[in-house]
N, CA and C of each residue as an Amber inpcrd file, in Angstrom:
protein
   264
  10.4220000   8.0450000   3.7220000   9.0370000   7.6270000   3.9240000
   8.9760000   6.1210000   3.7170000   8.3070000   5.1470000   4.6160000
   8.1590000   3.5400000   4.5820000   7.1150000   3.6110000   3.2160000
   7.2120000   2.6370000   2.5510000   6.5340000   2.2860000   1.3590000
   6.0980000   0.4680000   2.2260000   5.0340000   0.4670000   1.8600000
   4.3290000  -0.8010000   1.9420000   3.5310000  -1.8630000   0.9080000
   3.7080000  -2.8650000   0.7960000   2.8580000  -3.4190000  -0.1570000
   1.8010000  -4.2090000   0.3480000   0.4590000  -3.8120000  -0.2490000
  -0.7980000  -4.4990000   0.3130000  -1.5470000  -5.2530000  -1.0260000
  -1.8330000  -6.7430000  -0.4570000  -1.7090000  -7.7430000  -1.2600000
  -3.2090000  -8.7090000  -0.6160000  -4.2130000  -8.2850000  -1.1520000
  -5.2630000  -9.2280000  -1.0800000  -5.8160000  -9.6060000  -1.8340000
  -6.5850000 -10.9690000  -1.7050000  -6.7310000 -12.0860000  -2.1810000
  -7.7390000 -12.5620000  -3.5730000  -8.0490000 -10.6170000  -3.3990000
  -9.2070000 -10.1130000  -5.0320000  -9.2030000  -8.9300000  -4.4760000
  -9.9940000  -8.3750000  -5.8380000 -10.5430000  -7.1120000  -5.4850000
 -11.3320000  -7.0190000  -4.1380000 -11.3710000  -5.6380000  -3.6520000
 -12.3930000  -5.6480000  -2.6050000 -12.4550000  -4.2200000  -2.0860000
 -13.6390000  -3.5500000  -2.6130000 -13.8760000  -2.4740000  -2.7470000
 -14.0460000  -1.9170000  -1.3110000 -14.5370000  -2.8410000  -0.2710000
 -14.1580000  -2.2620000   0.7250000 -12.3950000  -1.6310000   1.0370000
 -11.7110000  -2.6310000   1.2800000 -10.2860000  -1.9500000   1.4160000
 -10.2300000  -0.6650000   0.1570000 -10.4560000  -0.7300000  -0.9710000
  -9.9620000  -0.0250000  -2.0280000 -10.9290000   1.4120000  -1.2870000
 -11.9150000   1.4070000  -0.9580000 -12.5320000   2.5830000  -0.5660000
 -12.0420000   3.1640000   0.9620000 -11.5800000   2.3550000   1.8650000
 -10.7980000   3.0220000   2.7140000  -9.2310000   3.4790000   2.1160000
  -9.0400000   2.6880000   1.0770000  -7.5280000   2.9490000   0.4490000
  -7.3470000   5.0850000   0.3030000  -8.5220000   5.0080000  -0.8290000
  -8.7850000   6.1630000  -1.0890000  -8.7700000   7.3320000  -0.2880000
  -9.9800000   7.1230000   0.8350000 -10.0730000   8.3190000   1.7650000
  -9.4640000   8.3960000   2.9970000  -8.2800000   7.3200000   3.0290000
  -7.6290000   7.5250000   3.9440000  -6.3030000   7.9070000   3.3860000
  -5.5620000   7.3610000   2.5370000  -4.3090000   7.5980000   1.7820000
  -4.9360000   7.9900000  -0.0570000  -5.3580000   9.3160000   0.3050000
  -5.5940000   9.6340000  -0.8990000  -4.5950000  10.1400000  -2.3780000
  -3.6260000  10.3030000  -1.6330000  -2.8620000  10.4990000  -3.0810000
  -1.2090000   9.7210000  -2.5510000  -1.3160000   8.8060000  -1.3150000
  -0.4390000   8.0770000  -1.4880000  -0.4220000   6.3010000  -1.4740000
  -1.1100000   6.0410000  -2.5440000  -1.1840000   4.6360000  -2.8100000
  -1.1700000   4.3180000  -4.4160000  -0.9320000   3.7000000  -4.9650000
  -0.7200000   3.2260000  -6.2710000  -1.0010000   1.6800000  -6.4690000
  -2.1430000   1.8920000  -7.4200000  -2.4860000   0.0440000  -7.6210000
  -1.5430000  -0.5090000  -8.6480000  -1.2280000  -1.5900000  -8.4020000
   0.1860000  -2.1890000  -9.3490000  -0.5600000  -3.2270000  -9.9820000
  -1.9000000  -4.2300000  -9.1590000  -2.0390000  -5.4750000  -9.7580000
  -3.8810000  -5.7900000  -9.6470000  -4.7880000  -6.7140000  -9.3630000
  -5.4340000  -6.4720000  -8.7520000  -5.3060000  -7.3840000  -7.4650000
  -6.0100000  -6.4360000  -6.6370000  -6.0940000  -6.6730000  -4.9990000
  -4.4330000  -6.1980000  -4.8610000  -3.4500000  -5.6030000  -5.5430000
  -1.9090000  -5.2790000  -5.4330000  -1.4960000  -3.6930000  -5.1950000
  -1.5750000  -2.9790000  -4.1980000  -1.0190000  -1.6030000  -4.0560000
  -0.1100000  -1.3360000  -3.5780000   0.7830000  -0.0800000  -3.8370000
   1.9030000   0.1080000  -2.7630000   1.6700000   1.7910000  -2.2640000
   1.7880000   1.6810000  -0.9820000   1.2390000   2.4870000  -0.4080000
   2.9350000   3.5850000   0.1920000   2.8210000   4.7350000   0.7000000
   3.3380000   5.4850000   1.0350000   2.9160000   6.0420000   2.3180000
   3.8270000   5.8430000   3.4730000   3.1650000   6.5450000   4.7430000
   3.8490000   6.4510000   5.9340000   4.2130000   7.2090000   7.0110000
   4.8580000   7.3480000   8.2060000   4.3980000   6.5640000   8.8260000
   4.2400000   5.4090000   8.5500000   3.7760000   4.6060000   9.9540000
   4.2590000   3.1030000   9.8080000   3.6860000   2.2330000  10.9320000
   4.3370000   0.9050000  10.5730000   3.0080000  -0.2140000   9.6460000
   3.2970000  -1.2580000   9.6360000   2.7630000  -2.3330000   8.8510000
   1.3210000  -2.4220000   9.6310000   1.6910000  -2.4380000  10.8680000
   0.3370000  -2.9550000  12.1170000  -0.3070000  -1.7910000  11.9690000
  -0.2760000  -0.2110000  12.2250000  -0.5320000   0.9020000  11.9950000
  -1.3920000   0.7980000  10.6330000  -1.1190000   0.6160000   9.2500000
  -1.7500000   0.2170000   8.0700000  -2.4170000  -0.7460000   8.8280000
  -2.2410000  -1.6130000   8.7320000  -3.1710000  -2.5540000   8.3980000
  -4.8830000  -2.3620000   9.5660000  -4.2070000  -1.7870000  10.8110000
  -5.7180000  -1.2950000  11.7770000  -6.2290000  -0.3240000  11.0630000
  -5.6030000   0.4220000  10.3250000  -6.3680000   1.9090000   9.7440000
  -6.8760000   1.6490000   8.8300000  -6.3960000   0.9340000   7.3860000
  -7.3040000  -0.0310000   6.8760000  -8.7590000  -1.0250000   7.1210000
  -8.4690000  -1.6890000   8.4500000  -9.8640000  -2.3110000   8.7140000
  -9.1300000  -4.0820000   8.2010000  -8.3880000  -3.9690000   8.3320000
  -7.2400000  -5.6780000   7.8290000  -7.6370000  -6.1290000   9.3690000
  -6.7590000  -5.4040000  10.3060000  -6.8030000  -6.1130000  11.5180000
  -7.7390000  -7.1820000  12.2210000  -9.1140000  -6.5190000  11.9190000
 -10.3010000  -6.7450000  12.6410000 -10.9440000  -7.3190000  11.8180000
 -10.7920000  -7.2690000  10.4090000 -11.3030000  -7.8460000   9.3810000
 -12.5110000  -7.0830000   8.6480000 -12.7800000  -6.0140000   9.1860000
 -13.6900000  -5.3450000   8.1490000 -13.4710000  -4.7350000   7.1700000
 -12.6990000  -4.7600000   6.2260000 -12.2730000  -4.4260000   4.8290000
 -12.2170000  -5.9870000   4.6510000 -11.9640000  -7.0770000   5.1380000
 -11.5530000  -8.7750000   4.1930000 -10.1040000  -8.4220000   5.0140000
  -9.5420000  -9.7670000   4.1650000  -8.1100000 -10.1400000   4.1960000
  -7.4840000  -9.3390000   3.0710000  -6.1730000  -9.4370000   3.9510000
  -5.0370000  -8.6920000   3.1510000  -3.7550000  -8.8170000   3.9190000
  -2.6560000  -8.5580000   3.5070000  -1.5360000  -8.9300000   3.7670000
  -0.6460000  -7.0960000   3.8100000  -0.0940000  -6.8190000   4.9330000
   0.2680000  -5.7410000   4.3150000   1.9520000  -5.8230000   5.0580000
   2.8440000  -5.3600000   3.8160000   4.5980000  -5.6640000   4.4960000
   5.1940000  -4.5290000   3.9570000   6.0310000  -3.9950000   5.0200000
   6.8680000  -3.1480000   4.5970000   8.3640000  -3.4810000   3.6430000
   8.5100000  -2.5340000   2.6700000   9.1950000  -2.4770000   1.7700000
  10.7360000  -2.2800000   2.1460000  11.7080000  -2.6470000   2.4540000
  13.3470000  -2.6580000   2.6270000  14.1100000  -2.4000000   1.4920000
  13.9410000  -2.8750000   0.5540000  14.5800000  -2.9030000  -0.4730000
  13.3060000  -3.3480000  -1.6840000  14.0820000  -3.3020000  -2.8640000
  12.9750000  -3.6740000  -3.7900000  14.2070000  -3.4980000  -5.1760000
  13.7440000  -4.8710000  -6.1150000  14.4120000  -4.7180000  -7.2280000
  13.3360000  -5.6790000  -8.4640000  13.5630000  -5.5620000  -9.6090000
  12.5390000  -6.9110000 -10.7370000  12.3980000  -5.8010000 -11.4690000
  11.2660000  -5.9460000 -12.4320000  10.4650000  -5.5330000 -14.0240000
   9.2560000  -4.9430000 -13.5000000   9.3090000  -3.6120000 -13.8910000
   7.9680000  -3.2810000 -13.7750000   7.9150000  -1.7760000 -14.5640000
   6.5890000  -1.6190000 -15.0420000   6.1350000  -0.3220000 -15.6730000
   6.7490000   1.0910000 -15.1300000   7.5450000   1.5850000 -15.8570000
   8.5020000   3.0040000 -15.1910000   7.4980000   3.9470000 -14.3750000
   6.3750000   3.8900000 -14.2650000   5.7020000   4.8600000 -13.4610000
   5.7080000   4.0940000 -12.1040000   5.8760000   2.4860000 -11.8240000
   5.8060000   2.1180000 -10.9950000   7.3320000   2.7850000  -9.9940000
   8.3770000   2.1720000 -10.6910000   9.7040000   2.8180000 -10.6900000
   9.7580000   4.2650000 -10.1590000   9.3230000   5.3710000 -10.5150000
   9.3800000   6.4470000 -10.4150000   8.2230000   6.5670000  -9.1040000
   7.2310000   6.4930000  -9.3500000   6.2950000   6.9010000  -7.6970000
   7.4240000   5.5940000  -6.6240000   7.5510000   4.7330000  -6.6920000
   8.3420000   3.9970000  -5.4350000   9.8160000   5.2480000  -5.1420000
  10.9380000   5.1620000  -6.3580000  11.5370000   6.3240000  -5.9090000
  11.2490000   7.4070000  -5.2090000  10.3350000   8.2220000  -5.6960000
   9.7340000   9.8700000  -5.0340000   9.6460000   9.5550000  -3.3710000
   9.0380000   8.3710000  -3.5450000   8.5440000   8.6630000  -1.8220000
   9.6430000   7.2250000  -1.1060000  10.5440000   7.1640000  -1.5310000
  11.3680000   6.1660000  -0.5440000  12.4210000   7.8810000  -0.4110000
  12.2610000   8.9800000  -1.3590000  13.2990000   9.9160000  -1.0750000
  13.0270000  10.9410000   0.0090000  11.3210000  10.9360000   0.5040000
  10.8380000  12.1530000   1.1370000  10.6600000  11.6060000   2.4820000
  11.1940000  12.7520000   3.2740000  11.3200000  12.4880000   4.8330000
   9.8930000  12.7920000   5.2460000   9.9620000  11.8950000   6.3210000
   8.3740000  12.2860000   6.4930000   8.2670000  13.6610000   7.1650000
């Protein structure tokens, strides 16, 4: 499964409320305006389904994940594992 990281520029409850009811149990907030998301599709795919593209959620940045290594809270660690292991 592609893991993505979506990175805007504050909070913004718009994106965070499409976050929800569109990828409801596959996104995880890491920072604020910082999530990493889980999903069969590509970067451009996120980011139109979101509302990034066109700009109605705000700005945001969204990149797919290749690799990944640094410091972070073991739950972060563990949800990135689970779903870099599950086929879509």
């Amino acid at each position: 499964m592609a893991i993505f990281a979506i990175m805007a520029p504050s909070e913004n409850q718009l994106l965070i409320s499409e976050l929800q009811r569109l990828f409801p149990g596959d996104h995880l907030k890491v920072g604020p305006g910082q999530w990493l998301l889980s999903a069969p599709r590509t970067a451009k795919e996120i980011s139109d389904s979101l509302g990034i593209s066109d700009g109605k959620t705000g700005t945001a940045l969204v990149v797919s994940v290749g690799a990944y290594f640094g410091r972070a809270q073991a739950d972060i660690w563990d949800w990135m594992n689970a779903r870099m292991q599950r086929v879509p």
